[in-house]
SELUM-265890 format. One record per residue (C-alpha): residue number from 1; x, y, z; residue in three letters. Coordinates in steps of 0.2 Angstrom, whole numbers, padded with zeros to 4 digits, always signed. Each point is the difference from the previous one (the first is absolute). Layout:
<rs>
 pos     x     y     z code
 NUM     X     Y     Z  ala
...
</rs>
This chain:
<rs>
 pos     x     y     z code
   1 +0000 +0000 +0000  unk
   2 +0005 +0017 -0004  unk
   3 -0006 +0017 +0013  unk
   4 +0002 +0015 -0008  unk
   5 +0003 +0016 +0010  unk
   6 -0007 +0016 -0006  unk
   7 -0001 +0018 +0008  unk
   8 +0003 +0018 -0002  unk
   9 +0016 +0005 +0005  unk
  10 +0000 -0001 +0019  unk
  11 -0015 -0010 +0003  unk
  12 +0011 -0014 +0010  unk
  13 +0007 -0011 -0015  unk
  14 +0015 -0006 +0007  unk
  15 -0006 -0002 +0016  unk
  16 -0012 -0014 -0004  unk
  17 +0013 -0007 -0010  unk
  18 +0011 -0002 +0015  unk
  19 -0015 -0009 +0007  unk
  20 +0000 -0010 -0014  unk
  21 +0021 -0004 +0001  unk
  22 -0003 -0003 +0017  unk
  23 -0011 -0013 -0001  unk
  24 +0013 -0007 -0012  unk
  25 -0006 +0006 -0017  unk
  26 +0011 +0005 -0013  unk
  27 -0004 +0018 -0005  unk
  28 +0003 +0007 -0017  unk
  29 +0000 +0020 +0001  unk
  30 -0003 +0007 -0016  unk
  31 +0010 +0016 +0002  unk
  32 +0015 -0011 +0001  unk
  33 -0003 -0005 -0015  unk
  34 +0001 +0018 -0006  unk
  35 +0016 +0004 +0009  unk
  36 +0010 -0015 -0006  unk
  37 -0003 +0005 -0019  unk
  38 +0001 +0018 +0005  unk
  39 +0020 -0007 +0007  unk
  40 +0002 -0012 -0015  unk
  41 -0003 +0013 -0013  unk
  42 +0013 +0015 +0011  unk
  43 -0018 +0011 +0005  unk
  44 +0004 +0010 +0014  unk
  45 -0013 -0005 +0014  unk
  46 -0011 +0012 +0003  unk
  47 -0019 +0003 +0000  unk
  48 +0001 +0009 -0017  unk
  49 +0011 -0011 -0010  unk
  50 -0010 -0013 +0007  unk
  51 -0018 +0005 -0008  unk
  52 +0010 +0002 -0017  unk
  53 +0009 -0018 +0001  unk
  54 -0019 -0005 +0004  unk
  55 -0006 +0010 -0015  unk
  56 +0013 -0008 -0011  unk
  57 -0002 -0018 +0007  unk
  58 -0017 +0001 -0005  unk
  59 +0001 +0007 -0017  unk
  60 +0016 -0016 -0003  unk
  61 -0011 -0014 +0010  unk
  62 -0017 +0008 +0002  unk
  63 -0012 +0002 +0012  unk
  64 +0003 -0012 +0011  unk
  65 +0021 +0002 -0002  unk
  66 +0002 +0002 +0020  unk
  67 -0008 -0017 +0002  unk
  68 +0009 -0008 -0015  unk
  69 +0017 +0006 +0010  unk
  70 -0007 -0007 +0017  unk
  71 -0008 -0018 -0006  unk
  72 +0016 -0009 +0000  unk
  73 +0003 +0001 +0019  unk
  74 -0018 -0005 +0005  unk
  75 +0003 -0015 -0013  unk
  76 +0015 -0005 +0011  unk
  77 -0007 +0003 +0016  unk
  78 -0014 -0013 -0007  unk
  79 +0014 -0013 -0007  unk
  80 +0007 +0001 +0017  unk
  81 -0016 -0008 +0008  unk
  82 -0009 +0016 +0007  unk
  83 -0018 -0002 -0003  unk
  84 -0004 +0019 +0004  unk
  85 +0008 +0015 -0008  unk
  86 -0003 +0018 +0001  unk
  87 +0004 +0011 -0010  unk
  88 +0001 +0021 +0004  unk
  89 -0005 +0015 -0009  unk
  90 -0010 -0005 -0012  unk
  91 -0004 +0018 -0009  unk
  92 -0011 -0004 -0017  unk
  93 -0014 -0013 -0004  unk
  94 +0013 -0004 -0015  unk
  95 +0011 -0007 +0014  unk
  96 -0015 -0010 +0011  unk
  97 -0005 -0007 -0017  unk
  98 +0019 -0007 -0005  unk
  99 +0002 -0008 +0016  unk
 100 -0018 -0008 +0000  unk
 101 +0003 -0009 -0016  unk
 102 +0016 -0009 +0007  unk
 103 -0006 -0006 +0016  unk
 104 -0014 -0012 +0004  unk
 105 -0007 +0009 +0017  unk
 106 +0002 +0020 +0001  unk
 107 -0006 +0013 +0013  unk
 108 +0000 +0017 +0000  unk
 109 +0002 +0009 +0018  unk
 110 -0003 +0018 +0000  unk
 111 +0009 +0011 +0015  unk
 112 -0010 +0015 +0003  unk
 113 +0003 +0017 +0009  unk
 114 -0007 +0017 -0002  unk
 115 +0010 +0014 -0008  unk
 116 +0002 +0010 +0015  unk
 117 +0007 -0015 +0010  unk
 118 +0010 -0005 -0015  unk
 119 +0009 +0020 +0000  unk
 120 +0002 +0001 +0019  unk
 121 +0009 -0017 -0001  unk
 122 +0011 +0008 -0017  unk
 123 +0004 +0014 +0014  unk
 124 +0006 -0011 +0012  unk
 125 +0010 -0012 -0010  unk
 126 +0009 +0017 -0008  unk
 127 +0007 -0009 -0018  unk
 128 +0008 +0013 -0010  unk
 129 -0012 -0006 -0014  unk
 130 -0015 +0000 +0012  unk
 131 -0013 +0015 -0004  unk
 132 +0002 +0016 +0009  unk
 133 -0018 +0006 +0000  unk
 134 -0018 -0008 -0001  unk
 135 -0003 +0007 -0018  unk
 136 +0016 -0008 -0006  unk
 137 -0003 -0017 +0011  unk
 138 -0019 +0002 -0010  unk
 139 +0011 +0001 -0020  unk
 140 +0011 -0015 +0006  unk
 141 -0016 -0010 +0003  unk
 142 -0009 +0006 -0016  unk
 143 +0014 -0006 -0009  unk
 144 -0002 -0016 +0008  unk
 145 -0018 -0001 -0004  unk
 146 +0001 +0003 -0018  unk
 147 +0014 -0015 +0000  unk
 148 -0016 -0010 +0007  unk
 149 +0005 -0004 +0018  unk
 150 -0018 +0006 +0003  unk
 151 -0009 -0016 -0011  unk
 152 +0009 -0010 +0011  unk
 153 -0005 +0005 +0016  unk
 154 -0017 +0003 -0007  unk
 155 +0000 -0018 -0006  unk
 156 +0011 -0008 +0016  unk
 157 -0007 -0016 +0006  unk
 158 +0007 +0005 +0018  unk
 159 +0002 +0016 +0008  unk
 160 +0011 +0004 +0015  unk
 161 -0004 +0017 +0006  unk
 162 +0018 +0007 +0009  unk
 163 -0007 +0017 +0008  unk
 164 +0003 -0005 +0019  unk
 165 +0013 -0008 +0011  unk
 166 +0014 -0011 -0010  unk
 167 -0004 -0014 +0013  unk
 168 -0017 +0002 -0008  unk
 169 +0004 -0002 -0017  unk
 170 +0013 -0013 +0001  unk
 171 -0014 -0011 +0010  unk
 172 -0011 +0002 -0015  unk
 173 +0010 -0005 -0012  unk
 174 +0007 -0014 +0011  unk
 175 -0015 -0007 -0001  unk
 176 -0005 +0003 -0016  unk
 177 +0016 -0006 -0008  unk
 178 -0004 -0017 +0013  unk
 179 -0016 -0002 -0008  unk
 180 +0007 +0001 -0017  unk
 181 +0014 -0014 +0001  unk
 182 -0016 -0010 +0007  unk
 183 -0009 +0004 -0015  unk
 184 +0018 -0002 -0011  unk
 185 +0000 -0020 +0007  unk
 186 -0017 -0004 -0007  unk
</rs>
């Protein structure tokens, strides 16, 4: 079985996929994908020459490039005996649909938080690339909307909300991801 984790930026992606590697998953993050072609091909590493490799990759491998770079890990974590992978990041219905048509059983999990508890946190975490003000936090999110992160949420067959405690957010998706390798045995 494949879970796919889709969310806007902030929502608590990684964090339920630490969940997930805890609970001995392997855990394909996407963005790695991106920054391992980015070093391949010399791109300096930031948030701008990032979008353009992605741009690019998807004009040379198509929509669902990002996923196409990322398939060959989950495939190995599945020859090594796993029965459960996750994948992270998923950003476009191009990608969701790649990854449906090579495996048997596929999930999508959406993380969820609101835009204002998604800025406050880009406040405290302090990135250089993180958004500065609301309206510019709000353009980074449009941006990812039109890529299609939205159709995925919108169409997630789970749905972590991550607007409280961590502990609260880690025991919902401790369970959920429990539930899943349940369903992943059958």
């Amino acid at each position: 079985m494949l879970i796919g984790i889709t969310g806007m930026p902030l929502a608590g992606k990684t964090l339920v996929a630490g969940v997930a590697r805890r609970l001995g998953m392997p855990v394909v993050n996407m963005g790695d994908a991106l920054r391992e072609e980015a070093a391949r091909r010399g791109i300096e590493a930031t948030p701008e020459s990032f979008r353009r490799l992605m741009v690019e990759l998807r004009r040379e491998l198509g929509e669902a490039a990002i996923a196409k770079l990322s398939a060959s890990k989950l495939h190995n974590a599945l020859r090594s005996g796993h029965r459960v992978v996750v994948v992270e990041g998923l950003r476009s219905m191009a990608e969701w649909e790649f990854f449906k048509k090579s495996f048997k059983k596929c999930v999508l999990l959406a993380v969820h938080a609101s835009p204002r508890t998604r800025f406050e946190r880009a406040l405290k975490r302090g990135r250089p690339d993180d958004p500065k003000s609301f309206d510019e936090f709000l353009a980074r999110d449009y941006l990812e909307l039109r890529i299609g992160v939205g159709w995925l949420i919108a169409l997630a067959d789970y749905m972590i909300v991550n607007e409280g405690p961590v502990e609260e957010t880690v025991s919902k998706a401790e369970a959920m991801f429990r539930e899943l390798m349940r369903i992943a045995e059958d």
